[in-house]
C-alpha positions in Angstrom: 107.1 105.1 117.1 106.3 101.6 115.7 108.2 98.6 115.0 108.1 96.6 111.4 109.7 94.4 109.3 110.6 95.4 106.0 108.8 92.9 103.3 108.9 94.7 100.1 110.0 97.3 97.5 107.5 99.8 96.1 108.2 101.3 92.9 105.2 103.6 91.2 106.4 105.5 87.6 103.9 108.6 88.7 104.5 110.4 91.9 104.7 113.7 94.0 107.9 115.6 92.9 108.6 115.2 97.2 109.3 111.5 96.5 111.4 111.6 93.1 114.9 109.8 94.4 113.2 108.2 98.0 113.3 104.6 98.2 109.9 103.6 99.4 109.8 100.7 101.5 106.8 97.9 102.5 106.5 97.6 106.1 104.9 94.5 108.2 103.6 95.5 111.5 105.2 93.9 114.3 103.8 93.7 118.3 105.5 91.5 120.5 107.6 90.1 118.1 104.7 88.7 115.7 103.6 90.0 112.7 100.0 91.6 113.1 97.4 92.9 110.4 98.3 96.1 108.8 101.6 97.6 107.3 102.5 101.0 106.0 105.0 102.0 103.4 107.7 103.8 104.6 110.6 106.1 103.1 114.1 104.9 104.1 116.7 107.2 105.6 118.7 104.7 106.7 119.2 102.4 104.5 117.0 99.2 105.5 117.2 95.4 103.3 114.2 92.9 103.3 113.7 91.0 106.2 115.1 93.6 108.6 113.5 94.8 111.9 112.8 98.7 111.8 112.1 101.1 114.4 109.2 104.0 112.5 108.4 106.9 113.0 104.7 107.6 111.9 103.6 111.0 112.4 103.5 113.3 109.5 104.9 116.7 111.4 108.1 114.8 112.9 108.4 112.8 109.7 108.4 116.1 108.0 110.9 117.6 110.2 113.4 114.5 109.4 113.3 116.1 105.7 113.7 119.6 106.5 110.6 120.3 104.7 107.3 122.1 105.9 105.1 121.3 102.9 106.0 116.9 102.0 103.4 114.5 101.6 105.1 112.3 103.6 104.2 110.3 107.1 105.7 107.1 107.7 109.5 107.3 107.5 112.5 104.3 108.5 114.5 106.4 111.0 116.7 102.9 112.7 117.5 99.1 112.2 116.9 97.2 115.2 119.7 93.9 116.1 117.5 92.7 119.3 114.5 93.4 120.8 114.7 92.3 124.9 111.5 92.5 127.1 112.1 93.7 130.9 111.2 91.7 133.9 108.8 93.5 136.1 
Protein backbone atom coordinates (compact mmCIF):
# COMPACT_ATOMS: atom_id res chain seq x y z
CA UNK A 1 0.00 0.00 0.00
CA UNK A 2 1.11 3.53 -0.73
CA UNK A 3 -0.14 6.84 0.14
CA UNK A 4 -0.80 9.79 -2.69
CA UNK A 5 -2.45 12.80 -3.40
CA UNK A 6 -4.66 12.96 -6.22
CA UNK A 7 -3.32 15.91 -8.74
CA UNK A 8 -4.98 15.23 -11.95
CA UNK A 9 -7.47 13.70 -14.44
CA UNK A 10 -6.23 11.45 -17.27
CA UNK A 11 -8.30 11.14 -20.20
CA UNK A 12 -6.76 9.10 -23.39
CA UNK A 13 -9.52 8.56 -26.56
CA UNK A 14 -7.58 4.91 -27.28
CA UNK A 15 -7.48 2.35 -24.68
CA UNK A 16 -7.73 -1.37 -23.48
CA UNK A 17 -11.52 -2.47 -23.63
CA UNK A 18 -10.56 -3.27 -19.43
CA UNK A 19 -10.51 0.54 -18.97
CA UNK A 20 -13.64 1.80 -21.15
CA UNK A 21 -15.95 3.53 -18.18
CA UNK A 22 -12.81 3.65 -15.33
CA UNK A 23 -11.98 7.00 -14.20
CA UNK A 24 -8.25 7.22 -14.27
CA UNK A 25 -6.72 9.23 -11.80
CA UNK A 26 -3.02 11.22 -11.38
CA UNK A 27 -1.38 10.26 -8.21
CA UNK A 28 1.49 12.35 -6.26
CA UNK A 29 3.53 10.23 -4.09
CA UNK A 30 3.46 11.11 -0.65
CA UNK A 31 6.13 9.89 2.48
CA UNK A 32 5.80 11.56 5.58
CA UNK A 33 3.43 13.85 4.63
CA UNK A 34 5.60 15.55 1.73
CA UNK A 35 5.26 15.05 -1.68
CA UNK A 36 8.30 12.93 -3.18
CA UNK A 37 9.45 12.26 -6.90
CA UNK A 38 7.28 9.83 -8.72
CA UNK A 39 3.39 9.30 -9.13
CA UNK A 40 1.41 6.65 -10.71
CA UNK A 41 -2.03 6.78 -12.30
CA UNK A 42 -4.47 5.10 -10.58
CA UNK A 43 -8.20 3.79 -11.27
CA UNK A 44 -10.72 5.00 -8.71
CA UNK A 45 -13.15 2.79 -6.85
CA UNK A 46 -13.96 5.07 -4.55
CA UNK A 47 -14.68 7.99 -5.74
CA UNK A 48 -11.53 10.38 -4.96
CA UNK A 49 -11.57 14.62 -5.96
CA UNK A 50 -8.31 16.62 -6.63
CA UNK A 51 -6.40 17.44 -3.80
CA UNK A 52 -7.45 14.40 -1.66
CA UNK A 53 -5.13 12.14 0.29
CA UNK A 54 -5.47 8.37 -0.96
CA UNK A 55 -4.57 5.20 0.51
CA UNK A 56 -3.24 2.66 -3.03
CA UNK A 57 -2.99 -0.29 -3.48
CA UNK A 58 -0.21 -1.14 -6.07
CA UNK A 59 0.17 -4.67 -6.91
CA UNK A 60 -1.26 -5.90 -10.03
CA UNK A 61 -2.71 -9.55 -8.64
CA UNK A 62 -4.62 -7.75 -5.62
CA UNK A 63 -5.55 -4.86 -7.79
CA UNK A 64 -6.92 -7.50 -10.13
CA UNK A 65 -8.78 -9.16 -7.56
CA UNK A 66 -10.58 -5.69 -6.56
CA UNK A 67 -12.16 -6.12 -10.21
CA UNK A 68 -13.03 -9.64 -10.19
CA UNK A 69 -11.00 -10.09 -13.22
CA UNK A 70 -8.03 -12.64 -13.82
CA UNK A 71 -6.83 -11.21 -17.14
CA UNK A 72 -6.98 -6.74 -16.58
CA UNK A 73 -4.15 -4.65 -17.40
CA UNK A 74 -4.51 -2.92 -14.42
CA UNK A 75 -1.97 -2.31 -11.20
CA UNK A 76 -2.42 0.74 -9.32
CA UNK A 77 -5.99 1.08 -8.04
CA UNK A 78 -7.66 4.07 -5.26
CA UNK A 79 -9.08 1.50 -2.78
CA UNK A 80 -9.75 4.61 0.38
CA UNK A 81 -9.66 8.48 1.18
CA UNK A 82 -7.64 9.25 4.02
CA UNK A 83 -9.14 12.44 6.68
CA UNK A 84 -5.74 12.29 8.94
CA UNK A 85 -2.72 10.85 9.00
CA UNK A 86 -1.19 10.67 12.93
CA UNK A 87 2.34 9.30 13.60
CA UNK A 88 2.83 7.11 16.99
CA UNK A 89 5.18 7.92 19.72
CA UNK A 90 7.64 5.32 20.29
Amino acid sequence: MKVGRVIGNVVSTIKHDFFEGERLLMVQLVDNGEDYDGYLICTDVVGAGSDETVLILDEGSSARTIYGIESAPIRSVIVGIIDDIHELDT
